[in-house]
N, C-alpha and C positions, 0 to 999 in steps of 0.2 A: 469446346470446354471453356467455363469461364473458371475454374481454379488457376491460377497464375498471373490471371491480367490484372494490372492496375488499374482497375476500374477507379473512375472518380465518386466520391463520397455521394451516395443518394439524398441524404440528406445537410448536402456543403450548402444549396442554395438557401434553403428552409434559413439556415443556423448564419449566413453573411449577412441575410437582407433582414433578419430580426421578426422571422413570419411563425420559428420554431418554437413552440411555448415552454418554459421550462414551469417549475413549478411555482416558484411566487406569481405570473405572467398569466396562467389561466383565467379567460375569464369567467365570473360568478356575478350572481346578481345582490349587489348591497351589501360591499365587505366590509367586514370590521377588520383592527390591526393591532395585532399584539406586539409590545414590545417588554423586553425581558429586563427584569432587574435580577445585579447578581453582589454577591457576599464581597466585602471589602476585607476581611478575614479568612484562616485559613481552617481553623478549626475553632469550636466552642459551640454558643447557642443563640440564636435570635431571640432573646427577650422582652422587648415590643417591638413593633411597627404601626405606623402613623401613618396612615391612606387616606383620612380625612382631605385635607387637600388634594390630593391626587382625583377622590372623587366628584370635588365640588367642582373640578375643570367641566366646563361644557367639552361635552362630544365624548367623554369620557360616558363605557357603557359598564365597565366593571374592572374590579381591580382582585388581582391573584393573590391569595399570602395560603401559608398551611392554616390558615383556621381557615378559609373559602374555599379554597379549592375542593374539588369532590376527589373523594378517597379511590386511589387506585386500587388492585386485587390484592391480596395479602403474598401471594405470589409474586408480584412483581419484581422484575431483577432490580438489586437497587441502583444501575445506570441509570433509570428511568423514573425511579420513585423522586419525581419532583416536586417540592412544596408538600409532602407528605407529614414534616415536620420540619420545627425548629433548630436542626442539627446541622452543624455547617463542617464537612470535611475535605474541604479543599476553596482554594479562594479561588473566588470567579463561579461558585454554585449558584445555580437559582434560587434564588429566595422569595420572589414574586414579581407581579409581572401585569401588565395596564393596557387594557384591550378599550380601542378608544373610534372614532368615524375617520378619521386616518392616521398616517405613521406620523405623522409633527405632530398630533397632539399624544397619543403615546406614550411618545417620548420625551414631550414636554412633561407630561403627569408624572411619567416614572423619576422625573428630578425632583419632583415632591414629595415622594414616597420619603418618611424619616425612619432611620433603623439603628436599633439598641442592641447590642453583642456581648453578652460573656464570653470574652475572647479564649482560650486554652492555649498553653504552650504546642506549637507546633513543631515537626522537623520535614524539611522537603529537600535534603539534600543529600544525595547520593554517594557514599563512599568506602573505601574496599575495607575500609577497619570497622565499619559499623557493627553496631555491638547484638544487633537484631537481626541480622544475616540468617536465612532459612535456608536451607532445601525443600524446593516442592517436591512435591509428589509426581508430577510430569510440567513438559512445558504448554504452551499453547495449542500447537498442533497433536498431541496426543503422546510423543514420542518421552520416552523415559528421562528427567532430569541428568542424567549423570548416563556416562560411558566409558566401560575400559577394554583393553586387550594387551596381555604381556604385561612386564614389569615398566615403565615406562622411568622412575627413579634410577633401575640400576643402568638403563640403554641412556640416559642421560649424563650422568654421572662418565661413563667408558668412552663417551662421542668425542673424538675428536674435536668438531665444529659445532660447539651449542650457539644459541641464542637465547635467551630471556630479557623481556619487554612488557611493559604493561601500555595498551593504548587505548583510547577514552575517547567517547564520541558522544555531544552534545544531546541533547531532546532535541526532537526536529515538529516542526506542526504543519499542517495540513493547509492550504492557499488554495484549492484550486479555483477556477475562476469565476464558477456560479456559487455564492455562500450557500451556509445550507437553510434549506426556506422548507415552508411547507405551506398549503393550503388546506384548511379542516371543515368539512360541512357536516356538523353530526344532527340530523333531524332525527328521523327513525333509526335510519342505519347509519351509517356512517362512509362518508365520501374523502378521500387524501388525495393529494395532487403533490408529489413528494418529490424531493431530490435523490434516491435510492436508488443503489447499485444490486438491489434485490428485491422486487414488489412481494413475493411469495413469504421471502424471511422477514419482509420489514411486517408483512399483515400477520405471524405469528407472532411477532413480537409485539406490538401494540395490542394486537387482543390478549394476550397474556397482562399485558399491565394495565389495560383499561377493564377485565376480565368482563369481554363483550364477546358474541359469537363472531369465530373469522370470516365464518360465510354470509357476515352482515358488513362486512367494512371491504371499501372496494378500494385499491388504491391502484393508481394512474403514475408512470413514468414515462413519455415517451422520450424523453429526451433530458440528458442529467449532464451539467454542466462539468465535465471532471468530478475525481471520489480520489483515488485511489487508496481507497481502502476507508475512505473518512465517511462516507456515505453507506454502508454494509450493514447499519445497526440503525434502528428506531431511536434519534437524539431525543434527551428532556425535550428541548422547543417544539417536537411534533405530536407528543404527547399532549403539552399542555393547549396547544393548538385544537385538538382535538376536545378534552376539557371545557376551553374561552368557549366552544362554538356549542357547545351543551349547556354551558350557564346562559348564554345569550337569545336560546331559546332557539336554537338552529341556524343559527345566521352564518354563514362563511365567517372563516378567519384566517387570516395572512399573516404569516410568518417569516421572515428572513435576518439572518442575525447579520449583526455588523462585523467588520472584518475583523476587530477587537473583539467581539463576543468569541470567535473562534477558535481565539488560543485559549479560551478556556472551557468553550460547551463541544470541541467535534472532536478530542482526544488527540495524542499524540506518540509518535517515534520516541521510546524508551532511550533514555541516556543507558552508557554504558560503559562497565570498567574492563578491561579484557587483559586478559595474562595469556602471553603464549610463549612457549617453550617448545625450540625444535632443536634434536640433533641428528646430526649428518654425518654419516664416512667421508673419509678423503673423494669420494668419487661423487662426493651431493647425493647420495640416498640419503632419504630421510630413515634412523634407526629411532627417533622418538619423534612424535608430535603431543604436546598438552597443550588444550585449549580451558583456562576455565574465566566464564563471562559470567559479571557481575551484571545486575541491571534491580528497577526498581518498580513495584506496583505497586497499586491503593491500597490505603488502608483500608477501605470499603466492602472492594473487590479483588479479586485475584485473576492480572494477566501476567503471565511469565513470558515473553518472546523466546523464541530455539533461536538465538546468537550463536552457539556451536554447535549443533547440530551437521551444518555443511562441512565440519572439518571431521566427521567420522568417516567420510569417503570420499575426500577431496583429492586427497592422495596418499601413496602406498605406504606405510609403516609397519613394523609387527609391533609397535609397542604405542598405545593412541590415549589417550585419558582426554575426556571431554563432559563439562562439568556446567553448570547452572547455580547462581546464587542468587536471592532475592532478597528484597526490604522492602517493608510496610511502609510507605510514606503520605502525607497527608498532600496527596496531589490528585488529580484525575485521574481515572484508572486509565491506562497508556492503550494500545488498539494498532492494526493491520497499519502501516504507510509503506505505500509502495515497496516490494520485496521485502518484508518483514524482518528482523532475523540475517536473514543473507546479507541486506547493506553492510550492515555493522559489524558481523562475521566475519566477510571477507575484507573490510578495508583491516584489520586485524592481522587475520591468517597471511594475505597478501602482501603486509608490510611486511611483515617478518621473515617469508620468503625471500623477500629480497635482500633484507639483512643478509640474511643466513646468504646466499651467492657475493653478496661483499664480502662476506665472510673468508669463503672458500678463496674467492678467486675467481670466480667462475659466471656466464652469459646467465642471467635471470630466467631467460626463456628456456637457455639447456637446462639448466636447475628443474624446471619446473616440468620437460620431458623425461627425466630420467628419474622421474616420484610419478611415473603416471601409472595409474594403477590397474589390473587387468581386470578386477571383477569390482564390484561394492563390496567395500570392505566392511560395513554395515549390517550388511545383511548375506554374504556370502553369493550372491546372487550373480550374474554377467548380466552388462548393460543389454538395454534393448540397441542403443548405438551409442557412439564416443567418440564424436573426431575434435576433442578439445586441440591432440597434436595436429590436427592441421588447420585448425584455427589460428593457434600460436604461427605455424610454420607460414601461413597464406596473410596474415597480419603483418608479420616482421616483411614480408617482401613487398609488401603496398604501402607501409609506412619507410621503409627506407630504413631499419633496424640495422644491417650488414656495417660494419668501420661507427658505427655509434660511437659517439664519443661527445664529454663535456667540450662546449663553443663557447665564445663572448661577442657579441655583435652591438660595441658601443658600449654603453653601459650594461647591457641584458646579458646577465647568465642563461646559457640556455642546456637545458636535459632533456633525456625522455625517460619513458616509466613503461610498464605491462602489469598487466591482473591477469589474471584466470579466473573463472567464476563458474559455478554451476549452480541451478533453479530445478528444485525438485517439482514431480510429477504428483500431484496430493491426492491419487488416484482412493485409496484410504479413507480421506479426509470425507471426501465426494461422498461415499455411501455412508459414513456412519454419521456425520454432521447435517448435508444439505439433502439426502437423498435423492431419487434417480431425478430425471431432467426429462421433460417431456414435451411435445410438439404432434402439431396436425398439419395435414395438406387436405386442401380442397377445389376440388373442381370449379368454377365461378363461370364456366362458358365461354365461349370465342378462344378455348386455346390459352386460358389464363389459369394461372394459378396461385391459391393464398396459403401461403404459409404463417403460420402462428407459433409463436411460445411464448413466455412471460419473462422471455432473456431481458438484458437490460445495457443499454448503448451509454456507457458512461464516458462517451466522448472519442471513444477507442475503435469506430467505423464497424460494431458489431453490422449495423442495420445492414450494412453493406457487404461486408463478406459472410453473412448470412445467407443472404441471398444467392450469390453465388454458388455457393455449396447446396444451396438449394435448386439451382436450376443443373447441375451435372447431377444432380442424386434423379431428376428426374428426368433430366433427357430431353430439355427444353434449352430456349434461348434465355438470358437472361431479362429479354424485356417482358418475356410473359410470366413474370415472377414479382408479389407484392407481399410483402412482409408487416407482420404487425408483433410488435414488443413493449414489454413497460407497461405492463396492464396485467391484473391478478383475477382479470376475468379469464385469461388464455391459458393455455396450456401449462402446469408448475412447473418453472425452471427454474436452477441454482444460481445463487446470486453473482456476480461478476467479482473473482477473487482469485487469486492463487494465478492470474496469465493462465487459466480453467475455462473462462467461457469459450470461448471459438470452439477447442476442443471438444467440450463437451455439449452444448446446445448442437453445436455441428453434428454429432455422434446423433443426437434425436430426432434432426431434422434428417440425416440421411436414412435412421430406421424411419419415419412415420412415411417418407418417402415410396420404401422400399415395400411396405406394409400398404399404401397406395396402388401401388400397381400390381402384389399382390391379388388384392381383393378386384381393383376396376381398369386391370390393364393396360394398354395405352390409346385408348379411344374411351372414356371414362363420360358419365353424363352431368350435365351441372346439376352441382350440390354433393355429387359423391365424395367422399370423404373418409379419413383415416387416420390414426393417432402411431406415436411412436417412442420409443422413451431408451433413453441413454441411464443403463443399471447400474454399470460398472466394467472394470476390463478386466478379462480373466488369466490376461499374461502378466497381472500384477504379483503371479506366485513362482512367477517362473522367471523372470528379468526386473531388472530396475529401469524405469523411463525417465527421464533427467536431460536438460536441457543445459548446454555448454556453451561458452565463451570466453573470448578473448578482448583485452582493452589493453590499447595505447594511446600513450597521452607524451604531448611534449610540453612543458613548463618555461616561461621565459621570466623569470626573477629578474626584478630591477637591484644590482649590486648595493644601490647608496640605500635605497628608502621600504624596500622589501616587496613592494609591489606584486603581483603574482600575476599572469596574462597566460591563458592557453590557447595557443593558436590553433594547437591542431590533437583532434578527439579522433579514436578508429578503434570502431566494434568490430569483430566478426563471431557472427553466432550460428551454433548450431543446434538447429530448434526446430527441426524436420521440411516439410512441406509448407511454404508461406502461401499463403489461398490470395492473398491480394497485396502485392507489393506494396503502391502506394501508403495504404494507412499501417502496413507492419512496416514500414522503414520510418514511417510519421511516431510511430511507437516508439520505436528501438532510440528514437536519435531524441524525445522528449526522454524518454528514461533519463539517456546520456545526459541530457543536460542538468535534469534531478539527481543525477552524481555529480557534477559538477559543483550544483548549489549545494551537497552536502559537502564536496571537498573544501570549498575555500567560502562560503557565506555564514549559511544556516546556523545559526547559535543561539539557546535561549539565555537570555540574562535574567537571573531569578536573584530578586532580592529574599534575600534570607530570611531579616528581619519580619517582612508582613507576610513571606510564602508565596510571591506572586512573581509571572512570566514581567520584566517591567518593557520590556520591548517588544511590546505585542501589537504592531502594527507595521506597515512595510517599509516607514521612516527608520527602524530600528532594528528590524528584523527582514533582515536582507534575503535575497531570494536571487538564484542567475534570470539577467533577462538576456535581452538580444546583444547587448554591448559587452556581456560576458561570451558568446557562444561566437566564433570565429571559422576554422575549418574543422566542421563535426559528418562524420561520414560512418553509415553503419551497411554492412555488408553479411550476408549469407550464404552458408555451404548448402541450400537447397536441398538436403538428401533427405526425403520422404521415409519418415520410420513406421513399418507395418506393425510394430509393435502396441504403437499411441493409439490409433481406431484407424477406421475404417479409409480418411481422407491424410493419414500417416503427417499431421501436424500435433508438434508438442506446444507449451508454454512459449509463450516469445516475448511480451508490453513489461514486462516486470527486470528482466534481462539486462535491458538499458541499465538501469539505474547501478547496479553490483559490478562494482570493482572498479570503477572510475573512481574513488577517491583514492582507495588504494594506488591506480596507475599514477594520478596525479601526484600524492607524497612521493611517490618512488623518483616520479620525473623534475619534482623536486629538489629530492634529496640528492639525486644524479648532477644536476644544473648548482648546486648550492656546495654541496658537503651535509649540508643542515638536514639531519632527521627531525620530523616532526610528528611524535603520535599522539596529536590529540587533535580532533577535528573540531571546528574548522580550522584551516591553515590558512591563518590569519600575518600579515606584514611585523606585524608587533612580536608575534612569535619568534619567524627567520632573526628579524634584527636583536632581539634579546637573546637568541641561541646564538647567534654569531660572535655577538660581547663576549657571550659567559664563556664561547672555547678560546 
């Protein structure tokens, strides 16, 4: 069996020794290099623009503005309608853009480019009295804005132990460590060499706005530098890529934006205003939970993130109100980062739990056993599984929870904290959005075999526990198993989202498999061959599949100067059948650390006045590295759910990140006295909150 071993990464050597091409890296023959210019305003109109100089630069082959550019399809969504026109709504747009014989002159020209704005009154600040507050119609993922059951007003009002808090979490932006590039050769057809976390959805999407046939545009991933969610969509820059390399008469064009361009072309983690309300019996039953989360989208577009969503069956209440609010605002339309929704959710719901056990009197982790719910309260349903209580219970004994108590060691306050968290199953989402998932095996001779689909390795050791599940579905060794991905020549697969792919691409490779030996047995001749494809799962009518966990966090506050140090981070998740230890623990423990940078870093600082991120580089805009991360250890209850498919693994890479800020403020607030709910939890904060009591 290769399901369970830690197999080492297939593609670790490729990606250490710099052999692995990503997509600006491809080679081509005779590139050109575009470089992007973007709006110093937030909204109005571009007036003129001056490329004169910009073109009289030698090496300069053409320059972009919406009077050159060629006109994309009237259908285009407007994320992508770039240089379409003169209309600026949000700072940091593309406005035009200087395709030159390499990237220093580029970018040398695009400092000549001169630009004239009718500037407009903007607003890009987010806040709960806003006077333009909507209800959508649904949020992101499809599910109903608003939710209730029971009177939730009169079960709050009679509670003994309420809570009510409103807690606020930054916009966060997207870093991962390949920017986003692209490569464009459009002669006849059209060739991409792309950073995408989905070849199948990014070539729907470009032939939609370039309104070209999809089965003329080929695009190529094999290898994608980190996304987490930032890479899922066709950016402006690869569109216009596409564009430069049509005006230039075919020639290749090279794309990569600068780390700065980022916080403004690859979208970002919705700020957010969150109000929660719980009450409790004397005994910690929750008798009311309201969750309602404010958040903001473009004026453009409309994405609404589900913030409370996770609190409709988090835990047991007969009285639950869970609520969505939005505002138009003149910024980027916001988009997927890492567990969507859920981060910001439960550092929320999580804080307040703990409130609410300070409240009482009472162990945070008992509190959080004795609201544990038997069914989905959502949906009336029973889990496919749920061992969140022995999460909590196998957490608290490996962390050393038992005699807890606030310490001082010198100067250092020290606490600890818990979260609970849950990551739904988008079983749902799969059919009606990305539809089924598909893959071949074929015989190739000597006892080999090639496995295909158009999944996509966005860093997350797909290639590799691909494979794996590939060589048990057929009853081989692992070394006679070679895998090809990241190419919209293979088999259509759904893009890498939702902690979905394993799952699902797995689910197709083990039918095309099965559908394999079907048809050619197990003595099969080269060339024979077989397809298979992952529809959907039919116990999605009959159970909820949802993925649990637990975090703990201990916080060591410096008394005089407010300092924050977390020495010690501990997951336990329950997320069915782990197929390859090594890269899901390489997951689970990056998540953790991407809650950590939300806990105490990540903040955008938005000047008001011009509408722009002003700390949009890593001088500014802080991020955890290694001198943040200390003793971080993530651990699994391994219990394979026959519920999820066939190789009974759920969601797991997304997991990490939810509920560590939470744990962190709680281990905080435990170590301090000092509540904190607004993220990040920043030293400035503690020591002004300490003044003011």
């Amino acid at each position: 069996m290769s399901i369970g071993i830690p197999v080492e990464r297939m593609d670790g050597r490729a990606k250490v020794t710099g052999t692995a091409p990503y997509a600006y890296e491809h080679q081509v023959a005779d590139p050109l290099y575009l470089h992007l210019i973007q709006s110093t305003i937030a909204r109005g109109q571009v007036t003129a623009i001056d490329v004169a100089a910009a073109e009289a630069l030698p090496g300069v082959a053409a320059v972009l503005t919406h009077h050159t550019a060629p006109r994309l399809a009237p259908d285009a969504p407007a994320e992508f309608r770039a240089l379409q026109s003169g209309e600026i709504v949000h700072h940091g747009q593309v406005i035009a853009g200087v395709v030159a014989e390499s990237p220093h002159i580029a970018r040398h020209a695009a400092g000549l480019v001169r630009v004239t704005y009718d500037a407009r009154p903007h607003d890009v600040r987010l806040r709960a009295d806003h006077p333009d507050l909507y209800t959508p119609d649904m949020v992101a993922i499809g599910a109903p804005a608003d939710s209730a059951t029971g009177d939730t007003h009169a079960a709050l009002a009679s509670a003994p132990f309420r809570i009510d808090q409103t807690y606020t979490t930054s916009a966060m932006f997207h870093s991962p460590i390949e920017p986003h590039a692209t490569t464009a050769i459009w002669a006849d057809d059209l060739t991409v060499y792309e950073a995408s976390q989905g070849v199948h959805d990014f070539t729907a999407l470009l032939a939609q706005a370039l309104g070209f046939p999809a089965d003329r545009i080929r695009v190529i991933a094999p290898h994608v530098g980190g996304a987490f969610g930032s890479k899922g969509l066709a950016r402006p820059h690869a569109v216009l890529a596409a564009l430069a390399s049509r005006m230039t008469g075919g020639r290749a064009v090279k794309v990569a934006l600068t780390r700065r361009q980022m916080f403004a072309l690859t979208n970002h983690r919705p700020a957010t205003v969150q109000r929660v309300q719980l009450g409790a019996d004397a005994d910690g039953r929750l008798t009311a939970l309201v969750h309602d989360a404010i958040l903001s989208t473009a004026r453009y577009e409309e994405y609404v993130e589900w913030v409370a969503t996770s609190s409709r069956n988090m835990y047991a209440t007969p009285n639950r109100r869970t609520t969505h609010r939005a505002v138009r605002l003149d910024v980027q339309m916001p988009a997927p980062m890492r567990a969507p929704g859920e981060a910001q959710g439960h550092f929320a719901t999580e804080s307040a739990m703990d409130e609410l056990a300070t409240a009482i009197g009472m162990d945070p982790i008992e509190l959080r056993i004795r609201n544990e719910p038997s069914a989905d309260a959502d949906t009336g349903l029973p889990w496919s599984s749920r061992n969140l209580v022995e999460c909590l219970r196998l957490g608290a004994q490996r962390f050393g929870w038992a005699g807890r108590g606030r310490r001082r060691e010198g100067d250092w306050l020290i606490g600890t904290g818990v979260a609970a968290a849950t990551l739904p199953t988008w079983f749902k989402l799969i059919s009606v959005a990305y539809g089924p998932s598909h893959a071949a095996v074929e015989h190739v001779g000597n006892g080999r075999y090639l496995v295909s689909t158009g999944a996509s390795d966005a860093g997350t050791g797909a290639r590799t526990a691909l494979s794996q599940i590939a060589a048990d579905a057929l009853s081989v060794p692992l070394s006679d198993v070679d895998l090809e991905l990241g190419d919209n020549a293979l088999p259509r697969a759904m893009l890498a989202a939702g902690s979905m792919g394993t799952m699902v691409w797995g689910s197709a490779i083990v039918a095309a498999a099965g559908e394999f030996r079907r048809l050619h047995g197990t003595d099969p001749r080269p060339g024979a061959r077989a397809e298979g494809a992952m529809t959907g799962n039919p116990h999605t009518e009959r159970v909820t599949i949802d993925s649990f966990h637990a975090v703990f966090a201990e916080a060591a506050v410096h008394a005089e100067t407010g300092e924050i140090r977390v020495p010690r981070l501990l997951g336990v998740f329950d997320i069915g059948r782990v197929v390859n230890p090594r890269t899901a623990r390489s997951q689970l423990i990056g998540g953790m650390t991407m809650g950590l940078s939300m806990a105490l870093h990540e903040s955008a600082a938005v000047d008001q006045h011009v509408g722009a991120v002003v700390n949009n580089d890593f001088a500014g805009y802080h991020i955890a590295t290694h001198a943040d991360v200390a003793d971080i250890d993530a651990v699994w209850l391994d219990k394979p759910d026959p519920y999820a498919n066939e190789m009974g693994i759920r969601p797991a890479g997304e997991n990490g990140v939810i509920g560590v800020a939470a744990a962190v403020a709680n281990a905080v607030n435990h170590a301090t006295g000092v509540r904190i709910r607004d993220l990040p939890i920043t030293p400035d904060k503690l020591v002004v909150s300490r003044f003011a009591r």
